[in-house]
VMD Tcl script that draws the C-alpha trace (Angstrom):
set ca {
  {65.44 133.44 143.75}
  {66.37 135.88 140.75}
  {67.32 133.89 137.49}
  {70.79 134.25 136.74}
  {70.18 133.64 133.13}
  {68.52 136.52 132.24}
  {69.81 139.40 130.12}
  {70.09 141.89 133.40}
  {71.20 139.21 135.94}
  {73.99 138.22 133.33}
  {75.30 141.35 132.92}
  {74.78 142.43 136.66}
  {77.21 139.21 136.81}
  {80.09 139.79 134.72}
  {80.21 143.55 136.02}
  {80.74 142.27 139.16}
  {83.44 139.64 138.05}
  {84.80 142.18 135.45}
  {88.23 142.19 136.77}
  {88.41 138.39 137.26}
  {86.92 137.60 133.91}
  {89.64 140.25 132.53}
  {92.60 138.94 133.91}
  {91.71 134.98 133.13}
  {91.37 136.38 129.33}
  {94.49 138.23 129.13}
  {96.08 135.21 131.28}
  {94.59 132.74 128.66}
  {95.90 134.89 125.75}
  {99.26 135.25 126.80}
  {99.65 131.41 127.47}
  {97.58 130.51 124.01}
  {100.73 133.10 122.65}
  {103.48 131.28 124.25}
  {102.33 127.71 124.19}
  {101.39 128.17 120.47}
  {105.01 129.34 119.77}
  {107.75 126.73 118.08}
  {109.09 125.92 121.60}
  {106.11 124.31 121.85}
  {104.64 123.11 118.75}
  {106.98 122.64 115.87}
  {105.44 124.56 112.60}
  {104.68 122.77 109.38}
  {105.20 123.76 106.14}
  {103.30 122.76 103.12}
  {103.92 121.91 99.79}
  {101.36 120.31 97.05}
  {101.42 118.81 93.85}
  {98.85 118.24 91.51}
  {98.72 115.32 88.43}
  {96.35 113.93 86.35}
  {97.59 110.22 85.31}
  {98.74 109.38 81.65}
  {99.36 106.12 79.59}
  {97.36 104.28 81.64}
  {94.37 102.01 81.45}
  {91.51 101.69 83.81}
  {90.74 98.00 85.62}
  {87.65 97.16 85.75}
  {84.63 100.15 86.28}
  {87.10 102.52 88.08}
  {88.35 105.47 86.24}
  {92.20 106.55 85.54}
  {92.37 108.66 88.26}
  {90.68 106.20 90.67}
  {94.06 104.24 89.33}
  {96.20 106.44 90.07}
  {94.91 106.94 93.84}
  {94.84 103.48 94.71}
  {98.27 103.23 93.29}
  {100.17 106.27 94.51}
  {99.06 104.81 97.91}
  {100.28 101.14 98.08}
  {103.00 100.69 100.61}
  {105.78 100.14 98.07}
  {105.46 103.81 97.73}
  {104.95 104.30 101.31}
  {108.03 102.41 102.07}
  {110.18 103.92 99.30}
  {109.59 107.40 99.88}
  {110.09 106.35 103.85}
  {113.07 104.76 102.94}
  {114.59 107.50 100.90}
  {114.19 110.28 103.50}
  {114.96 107.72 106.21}
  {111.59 108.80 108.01}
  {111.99 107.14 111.02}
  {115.17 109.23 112.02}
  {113.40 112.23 110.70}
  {110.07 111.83 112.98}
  {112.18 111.05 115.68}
  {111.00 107.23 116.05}
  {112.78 105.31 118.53}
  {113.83 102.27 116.32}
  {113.73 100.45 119.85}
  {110.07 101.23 120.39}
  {108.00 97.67 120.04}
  {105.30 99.48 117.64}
  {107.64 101.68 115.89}
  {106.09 100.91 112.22}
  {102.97 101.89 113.62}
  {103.56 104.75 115.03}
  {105.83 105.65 111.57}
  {102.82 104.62 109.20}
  {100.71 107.06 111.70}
  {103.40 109.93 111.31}
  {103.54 109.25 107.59}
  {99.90 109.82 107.31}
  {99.55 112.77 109.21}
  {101.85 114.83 107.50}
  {100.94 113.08 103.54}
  {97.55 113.82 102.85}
  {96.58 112.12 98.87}
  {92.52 112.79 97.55}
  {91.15 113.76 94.15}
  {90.53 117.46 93.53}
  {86.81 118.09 92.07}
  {87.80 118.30 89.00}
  {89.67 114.50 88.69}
  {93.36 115.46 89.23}
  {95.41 113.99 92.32}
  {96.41 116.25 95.04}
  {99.46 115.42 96.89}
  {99.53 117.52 100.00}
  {102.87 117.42 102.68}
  {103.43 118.41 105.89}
  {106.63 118.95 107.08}
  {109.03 120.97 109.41}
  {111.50 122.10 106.60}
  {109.90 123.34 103.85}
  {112.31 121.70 101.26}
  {111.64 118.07 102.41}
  {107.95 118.84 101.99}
  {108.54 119.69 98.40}
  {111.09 117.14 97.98}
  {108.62 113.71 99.20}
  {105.56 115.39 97.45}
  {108.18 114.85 94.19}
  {109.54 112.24 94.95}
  {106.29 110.43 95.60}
  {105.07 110.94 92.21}
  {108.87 109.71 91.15}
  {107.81 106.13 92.64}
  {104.39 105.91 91.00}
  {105.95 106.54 87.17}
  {108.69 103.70 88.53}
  {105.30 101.20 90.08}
  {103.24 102.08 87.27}
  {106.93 101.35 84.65}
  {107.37 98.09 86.30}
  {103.72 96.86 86.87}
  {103.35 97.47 82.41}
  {106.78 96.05 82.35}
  {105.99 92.78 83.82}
  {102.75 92.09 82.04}
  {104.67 93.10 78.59}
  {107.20 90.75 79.82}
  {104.87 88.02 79.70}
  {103.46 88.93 75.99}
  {106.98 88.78 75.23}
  {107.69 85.76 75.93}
  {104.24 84.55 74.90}
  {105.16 85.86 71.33}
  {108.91 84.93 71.34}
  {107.59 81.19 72.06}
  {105.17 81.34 69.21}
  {107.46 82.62 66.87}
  {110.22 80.44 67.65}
  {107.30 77.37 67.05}
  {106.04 79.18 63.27}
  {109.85 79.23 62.18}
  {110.52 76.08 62.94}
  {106.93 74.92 60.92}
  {108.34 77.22 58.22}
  {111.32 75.71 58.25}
  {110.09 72.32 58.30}
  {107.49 72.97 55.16}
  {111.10 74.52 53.08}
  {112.56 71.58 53.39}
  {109.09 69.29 52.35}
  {109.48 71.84 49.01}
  {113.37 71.37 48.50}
  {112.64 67.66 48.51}
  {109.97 67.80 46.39}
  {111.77 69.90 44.16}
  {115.53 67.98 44.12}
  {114.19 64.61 44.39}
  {111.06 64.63 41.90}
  {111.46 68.01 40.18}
  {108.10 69.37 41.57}
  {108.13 72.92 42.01}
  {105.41 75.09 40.69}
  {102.10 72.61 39.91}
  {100.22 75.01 37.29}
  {103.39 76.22 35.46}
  {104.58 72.24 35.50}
  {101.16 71.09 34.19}
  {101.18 73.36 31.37}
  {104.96 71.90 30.25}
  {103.18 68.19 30.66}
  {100.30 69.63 28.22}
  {103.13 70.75 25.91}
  {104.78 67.67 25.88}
  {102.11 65.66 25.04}
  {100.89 67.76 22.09}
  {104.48 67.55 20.75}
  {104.14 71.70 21.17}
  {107.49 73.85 21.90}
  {108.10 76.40 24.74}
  {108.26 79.45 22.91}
  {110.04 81.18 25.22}
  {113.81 79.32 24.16}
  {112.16 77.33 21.22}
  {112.91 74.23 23.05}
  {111.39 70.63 22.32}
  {110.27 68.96 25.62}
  {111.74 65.58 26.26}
  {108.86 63.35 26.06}
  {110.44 60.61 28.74}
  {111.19 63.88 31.49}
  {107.28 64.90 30.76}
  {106.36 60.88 31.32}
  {107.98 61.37 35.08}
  {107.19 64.73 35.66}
  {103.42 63.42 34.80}
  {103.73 60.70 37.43}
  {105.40 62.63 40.34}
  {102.78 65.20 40.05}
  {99.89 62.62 39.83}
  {101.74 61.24 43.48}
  {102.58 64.05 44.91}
  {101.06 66.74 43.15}
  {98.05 66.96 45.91}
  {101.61 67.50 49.18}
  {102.60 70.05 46.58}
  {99.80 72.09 46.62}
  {99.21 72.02 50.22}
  {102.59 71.89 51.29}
  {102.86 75.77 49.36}
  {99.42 76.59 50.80}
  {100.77 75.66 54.06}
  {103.84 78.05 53.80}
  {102.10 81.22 52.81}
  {99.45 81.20 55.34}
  {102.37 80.58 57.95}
  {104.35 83.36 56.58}
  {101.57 85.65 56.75}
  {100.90 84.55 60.44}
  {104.78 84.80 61.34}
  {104.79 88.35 60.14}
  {101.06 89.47 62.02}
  {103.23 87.82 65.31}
  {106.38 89.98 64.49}
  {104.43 93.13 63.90}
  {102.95 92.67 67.69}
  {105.96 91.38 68.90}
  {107.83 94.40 67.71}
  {104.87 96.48 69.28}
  {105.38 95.52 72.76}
  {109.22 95.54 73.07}
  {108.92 98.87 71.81}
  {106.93 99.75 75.01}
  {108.61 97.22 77.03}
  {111.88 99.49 76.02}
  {110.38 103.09 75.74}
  {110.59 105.19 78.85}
  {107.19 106.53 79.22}
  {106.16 108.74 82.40}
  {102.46 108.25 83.62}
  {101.37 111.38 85.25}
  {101.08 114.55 83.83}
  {102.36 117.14 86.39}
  {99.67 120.42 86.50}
  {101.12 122.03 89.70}
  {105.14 121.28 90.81}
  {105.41 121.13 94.72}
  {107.88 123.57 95.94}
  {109.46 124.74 99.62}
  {107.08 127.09 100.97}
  {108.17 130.41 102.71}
  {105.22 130.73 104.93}
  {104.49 128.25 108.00}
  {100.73 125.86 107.49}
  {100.81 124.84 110.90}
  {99.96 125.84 113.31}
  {97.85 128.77 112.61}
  {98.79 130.76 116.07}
  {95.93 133.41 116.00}
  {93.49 130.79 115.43}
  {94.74 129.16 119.00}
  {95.11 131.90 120.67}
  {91.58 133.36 120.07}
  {90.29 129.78 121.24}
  {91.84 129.84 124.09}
  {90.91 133.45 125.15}
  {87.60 132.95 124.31}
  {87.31 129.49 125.86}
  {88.53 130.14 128.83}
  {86.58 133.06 129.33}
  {83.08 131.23 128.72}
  {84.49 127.79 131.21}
  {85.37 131.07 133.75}
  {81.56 132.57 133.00}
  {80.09 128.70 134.49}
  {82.48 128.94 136.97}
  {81.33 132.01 138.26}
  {77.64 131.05 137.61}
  {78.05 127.57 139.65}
  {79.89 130.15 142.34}
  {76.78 132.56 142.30}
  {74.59 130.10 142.31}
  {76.31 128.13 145.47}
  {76.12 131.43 147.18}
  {72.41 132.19 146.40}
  {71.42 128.64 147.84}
  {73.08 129.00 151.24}
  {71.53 131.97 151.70}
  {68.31 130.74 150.43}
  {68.91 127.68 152.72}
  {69.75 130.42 155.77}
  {66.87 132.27 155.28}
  {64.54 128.99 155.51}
}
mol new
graphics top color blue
foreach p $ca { graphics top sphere $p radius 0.5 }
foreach p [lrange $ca 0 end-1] q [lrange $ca 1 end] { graphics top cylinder $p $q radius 0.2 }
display resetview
């Protein structure tokens, strides 16, 4: 029995099936052509954007961009940018359909395609069957990550807000509290400034004269000055000590507190935008010549085992016959 797979037994065999094996490949092209067409497959257009992230801190060993992936695909996003170009009417989901979100989260995939590029950026790739809507959720999906990424900062500065509000509303009220120890000290036993105080009582009792005015100090006042500051000379001194160090801690509060509500109010964006999508005036998908060469060529090589099984069939009986 000759072996059909050699070089001049092959070529023996498609000059004899020449005319079959051209007409299946012409047949094949011409229905690649029309099946390929947009009565048949609806073409895609693309449109990309490219950002690297900004004003943002990495969690934990990941990187900012990392950040910005994981983000950019949390279904909050998902679901607004679904929401906003009301998807499901779009795809042409039947709402009635008992796994409608999962064939809409399968549609939405499909057509949104999110990855780093090699050189760290985000690459936000869409699919769609008007060009403008492609350009339009590749915006709009960076739109929703500046808003996540807004509120996510918002909320924690909201805490350290009110972290800081509640210790500055407690050091006011200790400030206030330690004014009032002073203005007692000071209207009910005349203690205001220990050293300055202590150097009158010296005066007094050396019979000296403050010669500032040239006044004589009034030996009895000195005698009770002496005595309130030997009581309370010690609540004084702290009581002043006390103040300053909580003033100084009131103001390092206000100057972070200040800090973050200017954040908490600012309007910052957090992605830097390298490459704006917009509508595309060439179809992505599908790529028709591409198709249509597969299906010439494959149906020319499934017709070439055809014929060989046919050949072969043939060669057997007659084998068989001959036997």
């Amino acid at each position: 029995m000759d072996n059909y797979f050699n070089n001049t037994s092959l070529i023996r065999l498609l000059l004899k099936w020449k005319y079959h094996l051209v007409v299946i490949f012409v047949v094949a092209i011409l229905l690649g052509a029309i099946f390929s067409g947009p009565a048949f497959i609806t073409p895609l257009y693309k449109s990309e954007a490219i950002a690297y992230p900004a004003n943002i801190n990495a969690y934990s060993d990941e990187s900012e961009t990392e950040q910005m992936l994981q983000v950019i695909q949390s279904q909050d996003i998902v679901d607004s940018v679904v929401n906003k170009f009301k998807l499901m009417e779009h795809y042409e989901i039947d709402p009635e359909y008992a796994y409608w979100r999962t064939a809409l989260m399968r549609a939405y995939h499909e057509n949104v395609k999110i990855g780093k590029t090699m050189y760290e950026a985000i690459s936000i790739i869409v699919f769609d069957k008007d060009p403008q809507i492609a350009a339009d959720m590749a915006d709009a999906i960076l739109y929703f990550y500046n808003l996540k990424i807004a509120e996510l900062h918002r909320s924690k500065r909201r805490e350290v807000i009110q972290m800081y509000d509640g210790q500055l509303i407690a050091k006011r009220a200790l400030i206030d509290s330690l004014k009032e120890q002073l203005k007692d000290l000071g209207t009910t036993y005349g203690l205001i400034d220990y050293s300055v105080q202590s150097q009158e009582i010296m005066r007094g009792y050396l019979k000296t004269f403050d010669g500032s005015d040239a006044r004589a100090v009034n030996n009895a006042g000195v005698n009770e000055l002496k005595e309130n500051i030997q009581q309370l000379g010690g609540k004084l001194l702290t009581t002043v000590e006390m103040l300053q160090h909580e003033s100084r801690t009131y103001v390092d509060i206000k100057v972070d507190y200040e800090q973050e509500l200017r954040f908490y109010n600012s309007n910052l964006t957090y992605s830097n935008v390298i490459s704006k999508p917009y509508p595309s005036d060439k179809k992505a998908y599908p790529v028709r010549w591409i198709i249509v060469a597969l299906a010439g060529v494959g149906s020319l090589l499934i017709a070439i085992l055809v014929i060989f099984a046919i050949e072969n069939k043939k060669k057997l009986t007659d084998y068989s016959s001959a036997a």
